[in-house]
Residue, then its C-alpha position, 0 to 999 in steps of 0.5 A: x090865207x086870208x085871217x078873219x077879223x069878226x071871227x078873232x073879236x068873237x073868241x076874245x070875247x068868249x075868252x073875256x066872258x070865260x074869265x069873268x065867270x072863272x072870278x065869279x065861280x066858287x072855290x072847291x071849300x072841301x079840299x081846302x084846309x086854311x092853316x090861319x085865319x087870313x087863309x080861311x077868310x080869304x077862301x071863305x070870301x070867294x064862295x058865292x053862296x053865303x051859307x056854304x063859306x060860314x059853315x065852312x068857317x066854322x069848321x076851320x074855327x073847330x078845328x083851330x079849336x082843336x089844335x088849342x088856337x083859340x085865338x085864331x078860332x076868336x077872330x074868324x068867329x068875330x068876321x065880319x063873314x060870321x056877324x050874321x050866321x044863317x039859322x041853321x048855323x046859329x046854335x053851332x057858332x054860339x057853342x064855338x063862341x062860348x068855347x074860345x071866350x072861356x078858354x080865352x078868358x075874354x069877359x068883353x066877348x063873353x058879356x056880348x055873347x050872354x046879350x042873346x042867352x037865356x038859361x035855358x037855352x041849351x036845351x035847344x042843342x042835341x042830347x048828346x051835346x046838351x051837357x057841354x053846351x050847359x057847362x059852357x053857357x054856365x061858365x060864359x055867363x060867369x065870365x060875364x059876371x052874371x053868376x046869378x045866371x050861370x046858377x039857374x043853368x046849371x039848376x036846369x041841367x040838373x033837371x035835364x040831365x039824369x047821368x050828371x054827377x049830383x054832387x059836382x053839380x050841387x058844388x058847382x051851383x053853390x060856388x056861383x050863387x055864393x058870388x052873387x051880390x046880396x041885392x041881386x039875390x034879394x031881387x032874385x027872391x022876389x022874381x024866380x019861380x020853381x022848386x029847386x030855384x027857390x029852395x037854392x035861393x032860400x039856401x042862400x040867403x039864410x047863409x049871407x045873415x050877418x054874423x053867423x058863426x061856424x056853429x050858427x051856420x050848421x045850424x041854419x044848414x040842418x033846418x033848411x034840409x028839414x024844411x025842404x027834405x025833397x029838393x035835391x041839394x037837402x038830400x046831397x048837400x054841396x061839399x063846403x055846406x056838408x063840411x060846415x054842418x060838420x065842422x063844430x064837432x070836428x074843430x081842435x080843442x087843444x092847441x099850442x100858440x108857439x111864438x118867439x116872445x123873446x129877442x128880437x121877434x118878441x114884440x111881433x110875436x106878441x102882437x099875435x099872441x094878444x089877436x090870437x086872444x082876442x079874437x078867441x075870447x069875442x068869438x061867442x061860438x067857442x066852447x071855453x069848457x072845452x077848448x084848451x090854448x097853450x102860449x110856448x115861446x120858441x126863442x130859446x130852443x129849435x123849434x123842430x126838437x120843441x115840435x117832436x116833443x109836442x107830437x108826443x102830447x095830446x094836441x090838436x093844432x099848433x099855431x107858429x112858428x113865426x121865423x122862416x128858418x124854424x118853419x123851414x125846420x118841419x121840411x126834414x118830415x114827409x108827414x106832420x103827426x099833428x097839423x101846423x098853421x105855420x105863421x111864415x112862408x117856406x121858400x119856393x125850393x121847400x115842399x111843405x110836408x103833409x099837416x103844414x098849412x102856411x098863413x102870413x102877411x105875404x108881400x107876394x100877395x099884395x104884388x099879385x094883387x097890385x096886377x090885377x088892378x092894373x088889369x081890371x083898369x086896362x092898363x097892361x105898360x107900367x114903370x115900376x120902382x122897387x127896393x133892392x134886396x130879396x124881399x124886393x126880389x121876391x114882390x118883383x118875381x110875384x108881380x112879374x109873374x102876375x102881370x105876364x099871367x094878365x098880357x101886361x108888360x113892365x117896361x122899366x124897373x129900377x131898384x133902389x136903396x133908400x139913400x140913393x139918388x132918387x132924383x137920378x133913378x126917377x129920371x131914369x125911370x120916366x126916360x128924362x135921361x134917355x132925352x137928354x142923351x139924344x139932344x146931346x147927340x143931336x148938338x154933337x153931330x150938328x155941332x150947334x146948342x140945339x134948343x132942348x125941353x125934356x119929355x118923359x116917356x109916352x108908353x107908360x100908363x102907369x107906375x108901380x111903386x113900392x117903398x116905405x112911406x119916407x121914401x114913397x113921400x119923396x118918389x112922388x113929388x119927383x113924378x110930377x118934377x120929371x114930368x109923370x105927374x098925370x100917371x096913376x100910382x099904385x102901391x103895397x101896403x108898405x106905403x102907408x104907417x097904419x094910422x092916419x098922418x095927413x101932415x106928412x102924407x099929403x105928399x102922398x096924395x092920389x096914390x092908390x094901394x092896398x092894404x088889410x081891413x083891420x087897416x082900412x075898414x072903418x067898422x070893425x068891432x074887434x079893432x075897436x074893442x081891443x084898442x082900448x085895452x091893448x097897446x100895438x094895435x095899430x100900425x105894423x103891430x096892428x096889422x100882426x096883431x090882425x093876423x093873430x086874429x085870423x089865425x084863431x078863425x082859421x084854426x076853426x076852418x083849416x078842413x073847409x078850406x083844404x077840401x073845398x076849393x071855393x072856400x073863404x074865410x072874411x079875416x081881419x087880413x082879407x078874404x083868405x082862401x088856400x092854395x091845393x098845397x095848403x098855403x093861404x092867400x089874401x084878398x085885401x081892401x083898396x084905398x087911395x090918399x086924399x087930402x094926406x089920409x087913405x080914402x077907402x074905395x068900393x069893391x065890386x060889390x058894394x057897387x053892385x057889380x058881379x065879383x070874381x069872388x067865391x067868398x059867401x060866408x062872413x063868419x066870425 
């Protein structure tokens, strides 16, 4: 049989055109379900028609949504194949963009997405999607840091939407426009038409007045409801302003002082007696004809047998105790007949039982604190140095904690005690001794000396150091001995005496830590007053004394703080806010040493930036 040759070249070439067509020829996306982003991508990438692969992108995203993969949702969302969604697709990538940023907490996402928002841009949605896509826009634009813009969303939901719930509204509006910087505001006064945005506004501002007491701010509170009578939140005010309009004539009248003003704590207890006094006695709000402070000392007796005895009585508050183990006494009770503002912590296996609200100058909170510095740097590997003991456990289990919350690792820590060999456990912090090992390695395996020059670690980004200041004046020197010396250092404020010393503090030059306003703030009347009166108001007696201070302040807003989340008080020790379990956190100032004295650095706000801080009310 003779073969034919044109014939076998014709079918090769079918064959050849057949192959390249199958290559061309679109995936069936509907019977595919990619179980991660690279699958999903690559499916995606063998559609010929563009606008079929990004909506079926979209629906894979969705769906990692779902399963709770944000990350996964992130990076099919940011492709490439998505930078530039056909029009039909656009508001359903906006609304997934917005979910998977704010679930992912990603400010940098969430600024680039804010780029094409406008407040009321939801409104372009379906109605049945128009409420979660205004929650969503609020909270993106809050993640951004324009608070402002989440506000004015949120006001126009209100207007849209009939079936919201008025009161969670009215409370979400007010905690995003109490964050907004004052020179925002004022612009925003200037620029905003509407009714409900200019009485929210007015609301505002009228609130941020410096000086406001308690009394002065209900009182701004009730003509403000009289000037705008129909705007909603006159008629259903936010749930703080409702407490605040309330507050004067719920505050405690009769309240016991219980400090230990004997024996070893007595020098303590004094300091927050005398601030407690203090501040009780500038505060221009108190009604002296009606408010009544015992001062009981509590070192000679337990102090659960002097609390049954004061339940007995006819008072408001009690203030105190100091000691953990007298705090940790009012654990035996499920309910406290009369409320506490307990000055200590209990520890974290005690459940506080109900009326205990607990205030101090805890060093978890300064730990807490010192990480998310680290994280708003964008420095996410450090070294750290902390002291040995349980104090020491518990600023390491808090800065941990923190620092895992913020994806940052510690990739050393060294414990001391302060006469140990610093030289040997900074060396070993900074990897010098690691070095060394490997070129004594390398000379015994070669059997020659090798030529050896010491280098510290390259993946650190910064040091973490935690010690007082005798001890932090020698850690630093060495850092720039053993080579760390371009390496950031970030401090509690156990680094730092309290009163400026530049003599011995020059060794502490560049170190940036934390510490209270009665420390650091340069104004402050209360501080200024009293030091002219009163020994121990400076230094770690200061800071006590500072604390006695706020507790004075606090006695006033224990309810405003329990019921409203987003509530803060402008203490002496930070900006105070409490926890659902009715522990109070602080907020402190940030400074940095130069020349050997402590240089205060701006916050977010007096550098015009938005801050993640609910804090609108600087009451005295």
């Amino acid at each position: 049989m003779t073969k034919n040759p044109v014939h076998h070249l014709a079918l090769a070439g079918m064959l050849a055109m057949s192959l390249l067509f199958t290559g061309c020829a679109s995936v069936d996306l509907e019977s595919h379900v990619a179980q991660s982003p690279s699958q999903a991508l690559e499916l995606a990438a063998k559609e010929s028609n563009t606008e079929t692969a990004q909506r079926y992108l979209l629906k894979i995203a969705s769906q990692f949504q779902e399963q709770g993969d944000h990350h996964g949702a992130r990076t099919l969302l940011q492709s490439t194949q998505l930078k530039q969604p056909a029009q039909p697709l656009q508001a359903q990538k906006q609304l997934l963009a917005m979910a998977s940023a704010v679930a992912l907490e990603d400010r940098e996402w969430a600024s680039s997405i804010t780029t094409s928002l406008s407040p009321d841009n939801f409104r372009s949605y379906n109605s049945d999607l128009i409420g979660r896509a205004a929650n969503l826009q609020a909270k993106t634009y809050a993640l951004a840091g324009d608070r402002l813009s989440a506000a004015m969303t949120l006001m126009l939901l209100s207007q849209t939407d009939g079936t919201i719930n008025p009161q969670a509204i009215h409370d979400q509006i007010w905690a995003f426009l109490k964050a907004v910087p004052d020179r925002k505001l004022t612009a925003a006064n200037e620029d905003i038409i509407g009714f409900e945005s200019e009485g929210w506004l007015e609301l505002t501002s009228s609130l941020r007045s410096p000086g406001l007491s308690i009394d002065d701010q209900g009182r701004v509170i009730r003509r403000w409801q009289s000037n705008w009578p129909s705007h909603p939140a006159a008629q259903i005010l936010p749930s703080e302003l409702q407490l605040i309009a309330s507050m004067a004539e719920n505050r405690p009248e009769k309240i016991v002082l219980a400090l230990p003003l004997q024996g070893t704590l007595a020098s303590a207890g004094k300091a927050i007696r005398d601030g407690f006094l203090a501040a009780y006695y500038q505060d221009a709000s108190a009604d002296r004809s009606k408010t009544d402070i015992r001062i009981v000392n509590t070192s000679d007796r337990p102090f659960d047998d002097l609390y049954k005895e004061l339940a007995a009585q006819d008072i408001d508050l009690v203030i105190g105790p100091l000691e953990k183990e007298a705090l940790a006494s009012l654990t035996s009770l499920k309910i406290l007949p009369i409320p506490v503002l307990g000055l200590n912590y209990l520890a974290t296996d005690k459940k506080a039982p109900e009326g205990l609200y607990q205030f101090g100058l805890s060093a978890e909170d300064e730990a807490r604190q010192i990480a998310d510095r680290l994280s708003e740097q964008g420095i996410n590997q450090v070294l750290v140095l902390i002291p040995k003991g349980e104090w020491g456990d518990r600023v390491e289990s808090a800065l941990l904690k923190r620092m895992q919350h913020n994806g940052a690792v510690a990739l050393d820590i060294q414990r001391f005690f302060r006469e140990d060999n610093l030289r040997a456990i900074t060396a070993e912090l900074l990897g010098i001794t690691v070095s060394r090992d490997r070129a004594i390695q390398v000379e015994e395996t070669i059997g020659l000396n090798v030529e050896f020059e010491p280098r510290r670690r390259q993946d650190a980004e910064a040091i973490v150091m935690v010690a007082e200041p005798a001890v932090a004046r020698q850690f630093k020197p060495l850092f720039a001995f053993y080579f760390g010396g371009d390496l950031p250092v970030y401090s509690p404020s156990i680094i730092y005496e309290g009163t400026p010393d530049p003599g011995r503090d020059r060794d502490l030059n560049q170190v940036i830590f934390t510490d209270i306003p009665w420390v650091l703030d340069t104004e402050n009347s209360l501080r200024d007053e009293a030091s002219k009166s009163l020994p121990g108001t400076r230094g770690q007696l200061g800071r006590l004394f500072a604390m006695g201070a706020d507790a004075w302040q606090l006695s006033k807003r224990l309810p405003l703080l329990r019921q409203v989340q987003t509530a803060t008080v402008n203490g002496q020790t930070g900006d105070l806010t409490m926890t659902r379990e009715g522990s109070i956190h602080r907020n402190q100032l940030w400074a940095q040493f130069r020349g050997g004295v402590p240089d205060l650095l701006p916050t977010k706000a007096d550098s015009g930036e938005e801050v993640n801080n609910n804090a609108p009310l600087k009451a005295n």
